[in-house]
C-alpha positions in Angstrom: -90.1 75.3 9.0 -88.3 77.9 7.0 -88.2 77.8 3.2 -84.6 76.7 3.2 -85.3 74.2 5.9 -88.1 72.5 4.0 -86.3 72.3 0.5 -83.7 70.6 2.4 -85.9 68.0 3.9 -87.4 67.6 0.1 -83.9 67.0 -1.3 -83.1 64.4 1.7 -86.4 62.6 1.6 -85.6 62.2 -2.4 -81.9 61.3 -1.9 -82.9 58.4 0.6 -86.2 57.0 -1.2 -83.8 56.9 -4.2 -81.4 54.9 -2.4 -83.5 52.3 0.0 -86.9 51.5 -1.4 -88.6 51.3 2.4 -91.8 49.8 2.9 -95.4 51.6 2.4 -97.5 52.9 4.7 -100.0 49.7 4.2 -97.6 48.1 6.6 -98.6 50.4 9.5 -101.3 47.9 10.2 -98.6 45.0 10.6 -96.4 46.8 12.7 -98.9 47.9 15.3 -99.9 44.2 15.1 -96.3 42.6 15.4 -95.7 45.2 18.3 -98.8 44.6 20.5 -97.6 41.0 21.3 -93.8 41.6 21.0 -92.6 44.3 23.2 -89.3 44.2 23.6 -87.7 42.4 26.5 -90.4 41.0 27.5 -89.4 37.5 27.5 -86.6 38.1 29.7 -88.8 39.0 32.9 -89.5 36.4 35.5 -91.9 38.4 37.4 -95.5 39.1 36.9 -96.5 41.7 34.4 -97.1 45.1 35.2 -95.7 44.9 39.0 -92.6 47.2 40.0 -91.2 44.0 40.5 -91.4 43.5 36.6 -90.5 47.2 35.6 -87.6 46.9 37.4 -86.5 43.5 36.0 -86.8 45.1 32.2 -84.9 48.1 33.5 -82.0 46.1 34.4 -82.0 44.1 31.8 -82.3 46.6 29.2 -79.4 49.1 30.9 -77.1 46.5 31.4 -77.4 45.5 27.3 -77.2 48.7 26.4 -74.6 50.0 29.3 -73.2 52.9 27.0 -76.9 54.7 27.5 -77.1 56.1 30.6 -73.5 57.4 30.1 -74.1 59.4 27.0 -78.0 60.2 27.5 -78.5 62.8 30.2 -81.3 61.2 31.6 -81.3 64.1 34.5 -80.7 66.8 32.2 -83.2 68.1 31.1 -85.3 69.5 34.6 -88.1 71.5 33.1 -87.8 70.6 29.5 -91.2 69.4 27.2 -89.1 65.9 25.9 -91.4 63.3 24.1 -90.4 59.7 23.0 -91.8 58.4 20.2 -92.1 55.2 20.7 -92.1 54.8 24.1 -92.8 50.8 24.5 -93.3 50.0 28.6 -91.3 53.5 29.5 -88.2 52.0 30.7 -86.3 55.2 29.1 -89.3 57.8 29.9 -89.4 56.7 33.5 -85.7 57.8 33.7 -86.5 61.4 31.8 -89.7 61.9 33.9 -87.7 61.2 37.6 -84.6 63.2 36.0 -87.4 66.1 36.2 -88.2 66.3 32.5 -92.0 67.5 31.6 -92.5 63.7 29.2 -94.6 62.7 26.5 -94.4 59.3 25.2 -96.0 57.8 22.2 -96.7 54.1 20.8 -98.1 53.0 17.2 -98.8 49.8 20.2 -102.3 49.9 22.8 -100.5 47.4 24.6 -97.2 49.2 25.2 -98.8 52.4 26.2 -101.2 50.1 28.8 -97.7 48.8 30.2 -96.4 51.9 30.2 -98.8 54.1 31.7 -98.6 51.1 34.4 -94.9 51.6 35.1 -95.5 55.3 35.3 -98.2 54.6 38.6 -95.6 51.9 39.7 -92.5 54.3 39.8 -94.9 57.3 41.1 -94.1 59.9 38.2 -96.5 61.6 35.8 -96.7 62.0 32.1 -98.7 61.9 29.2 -99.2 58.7 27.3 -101.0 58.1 24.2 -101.4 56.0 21.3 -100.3 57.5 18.4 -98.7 57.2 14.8 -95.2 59.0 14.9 -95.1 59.4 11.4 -98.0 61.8 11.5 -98.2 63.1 15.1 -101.1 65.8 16.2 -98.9 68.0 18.0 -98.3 71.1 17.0 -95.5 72.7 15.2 -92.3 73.9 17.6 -94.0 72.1 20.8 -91.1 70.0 22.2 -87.5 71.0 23.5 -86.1 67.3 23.0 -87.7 64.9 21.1 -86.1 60.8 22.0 -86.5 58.2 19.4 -83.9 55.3 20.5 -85.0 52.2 17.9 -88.0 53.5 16.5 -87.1 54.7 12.6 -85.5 51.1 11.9 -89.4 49.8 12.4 -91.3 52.2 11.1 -92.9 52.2 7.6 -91.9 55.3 6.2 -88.9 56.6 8.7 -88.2 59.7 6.5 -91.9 60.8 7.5 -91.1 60.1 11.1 -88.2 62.1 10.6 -89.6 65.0 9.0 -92.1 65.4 11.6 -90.0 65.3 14.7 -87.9 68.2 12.9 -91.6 69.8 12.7 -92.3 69.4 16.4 -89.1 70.2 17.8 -88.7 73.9 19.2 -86.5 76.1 17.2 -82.5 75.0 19.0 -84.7 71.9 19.8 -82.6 68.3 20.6 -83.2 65.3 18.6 -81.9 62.5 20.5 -82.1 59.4 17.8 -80.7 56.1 16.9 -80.7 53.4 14.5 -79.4 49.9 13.4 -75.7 50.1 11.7 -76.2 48.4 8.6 -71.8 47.8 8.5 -71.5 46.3 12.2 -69.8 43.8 14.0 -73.7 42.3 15.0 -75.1 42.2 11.8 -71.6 40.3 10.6 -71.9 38.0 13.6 -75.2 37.4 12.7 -74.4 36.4 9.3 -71.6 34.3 9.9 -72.9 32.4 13.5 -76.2 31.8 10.9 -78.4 33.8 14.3 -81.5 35.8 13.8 -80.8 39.6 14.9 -83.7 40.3 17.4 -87.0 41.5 16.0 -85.4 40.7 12.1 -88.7 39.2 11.8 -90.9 42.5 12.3 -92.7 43.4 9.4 -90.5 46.4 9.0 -86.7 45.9 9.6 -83.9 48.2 8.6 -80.4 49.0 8.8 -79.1 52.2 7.6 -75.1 53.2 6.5 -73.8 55.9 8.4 -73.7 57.8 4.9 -77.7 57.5 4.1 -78.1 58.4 7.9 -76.2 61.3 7.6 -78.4 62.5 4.5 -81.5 61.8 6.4 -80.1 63.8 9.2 -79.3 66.9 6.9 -82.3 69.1 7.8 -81.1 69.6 11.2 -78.9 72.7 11.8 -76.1 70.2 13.2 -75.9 66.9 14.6 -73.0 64.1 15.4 -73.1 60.5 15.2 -71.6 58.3 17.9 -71.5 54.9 17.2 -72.0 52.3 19.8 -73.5 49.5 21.4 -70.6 46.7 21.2 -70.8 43.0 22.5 -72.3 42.0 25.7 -73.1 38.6 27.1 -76.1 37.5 25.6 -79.0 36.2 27.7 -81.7 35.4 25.0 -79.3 32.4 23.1 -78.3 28.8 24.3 -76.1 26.2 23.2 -73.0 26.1 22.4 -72.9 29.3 19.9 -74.0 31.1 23.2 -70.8 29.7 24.9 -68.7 30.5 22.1 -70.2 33.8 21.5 -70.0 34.8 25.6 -66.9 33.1 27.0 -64.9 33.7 23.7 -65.8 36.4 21.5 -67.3 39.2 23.8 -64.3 38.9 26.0 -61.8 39.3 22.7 -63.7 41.8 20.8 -63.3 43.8 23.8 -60.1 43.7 24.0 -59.1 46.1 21.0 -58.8 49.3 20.7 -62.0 51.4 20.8 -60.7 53.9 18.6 -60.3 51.2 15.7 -64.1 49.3 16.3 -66.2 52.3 17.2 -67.4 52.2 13.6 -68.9 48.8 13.8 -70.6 49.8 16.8 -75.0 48.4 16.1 -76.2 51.5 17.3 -76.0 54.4 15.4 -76.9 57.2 18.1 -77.2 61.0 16.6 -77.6 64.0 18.7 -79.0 66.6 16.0 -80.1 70.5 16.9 -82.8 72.0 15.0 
């Protein structure tokens, strides 16, 4: 990193430390812990674990959730290019990078994730490399990666400033940092509020939500970047009862209904496409 580039870091790692008092690094032990047994989605599946069968039930679960990703993450694009994901879970994301023709690396703070995921990899025939690893100090060298992809990974991680700081480090000078976190001011985390329901994973031992403005200073480092909120209500198939009903036959039908323009910054997801 230039001079320049590393007093700016300095000044955005102060800014936000001032402002949100994260978690320490004892934690790191928790959340490898918490992870190992909770992987996302997991409870979802209905086939055995670790067959294609399986890999493809979390795929379909996951993109239909999240049905704005693969239409503004160009899963094919990037044929050729060194991408890693920190933390990768099972590889339901990498898997798509890796067909798409992308040279992957994917890293998880969880042994059990990267088991699961280097089992998915075998199942859907492509290659990468997979490896346990701490993304808040990763052993890769300085300007190794073209695109680094961390989609829900600072939000859990004890010190995401550090995490931040050294995917700037690894990234490739012009490098692509495709990155998103919680939306601390969003139509989920007022839902939950009001409907009195846990947000999923709220109970890990690291859980944050960031304001587009703190975001934005953490994001400062990089040469440019833009934030696109999204991620807006689906039908939900981890509740019952009748705050289910209400929430699926009611509100996801009439939240939809307005205009995009006037939501899209109450969107959960906070996804930021930043250029070294």
């Amino acid at each position: 990193m230039s001079r320049t580039t590393d007093d700016a870091m300095t000044a955005a790692l102060e800014d936000s430390r001032s402002e949100n008092a994260y978690p320490r690094r004892n934690k790191l032990g928790e959340v490898r812990a918490y992870w190992d047994t909770r992987i996302h989605d997991l409870s979802i599946t209905t086939q055995p674990v670790g067959t294609k069968a399986f890999f493809d039930e979390l795929e379909e679960y996951r993109f239909g959730k999240l049905e704005y990703l693969a239409r503004i993450v160009k899963f094919a694009g990037y044929q050729g290019k060194r991408l890693l994901e920190i933390g990768c879970g099972v590889g339901t994301d990498l898997v798509r990078f890796a067909k798409g023709g992308a040279i992957v690396t994917g890293i998880d703070l969880s042994e059990q994730a990267i088991e699961l995921c280097q089992r998915n990899f075998a199942a859907n025939g492509v290659a990468g490399d997979l490896r346990v690893m701490n993304g808040e100090q990763m052993t890769f060298a300085n300007n190794t990666y073209d695109v680094v992809y961390a989609h829900g990974v600072l939000q859990y991680t004890p010190e995401p400033t550090a995490m931040l700081r050294e995917i700037h480090r690894v990234l490739k000078p012009d490098g692509h940092g495709i990155l998103m976190v919680y939306n601390r001011y969003s139509w989920l985390n007022f839902m939950s509020k009001v409907m009195h329901v846990d947000l999923e994973h709220d109970d890990a031992p690291v859980f944050l939500t960031f304001p587009q403005g703190e975001f934005r200073k953490l994001l400062q480092p990089f040469s440019r970047f833009d934030i696109v909120p999204e991620r807006f209500p689906v039908p939900s198939r981890l509740h019952r009862g009748w705050k289910a009903l209400l929430y699926n036959q009611l509100f996801v039908p009439g939240f939809n209904l307005l205009p995009r323009r006037l939501i899209r910054p109450l969107g959960w997801h906070l996804m930021a496409f930043a250029i070294k």
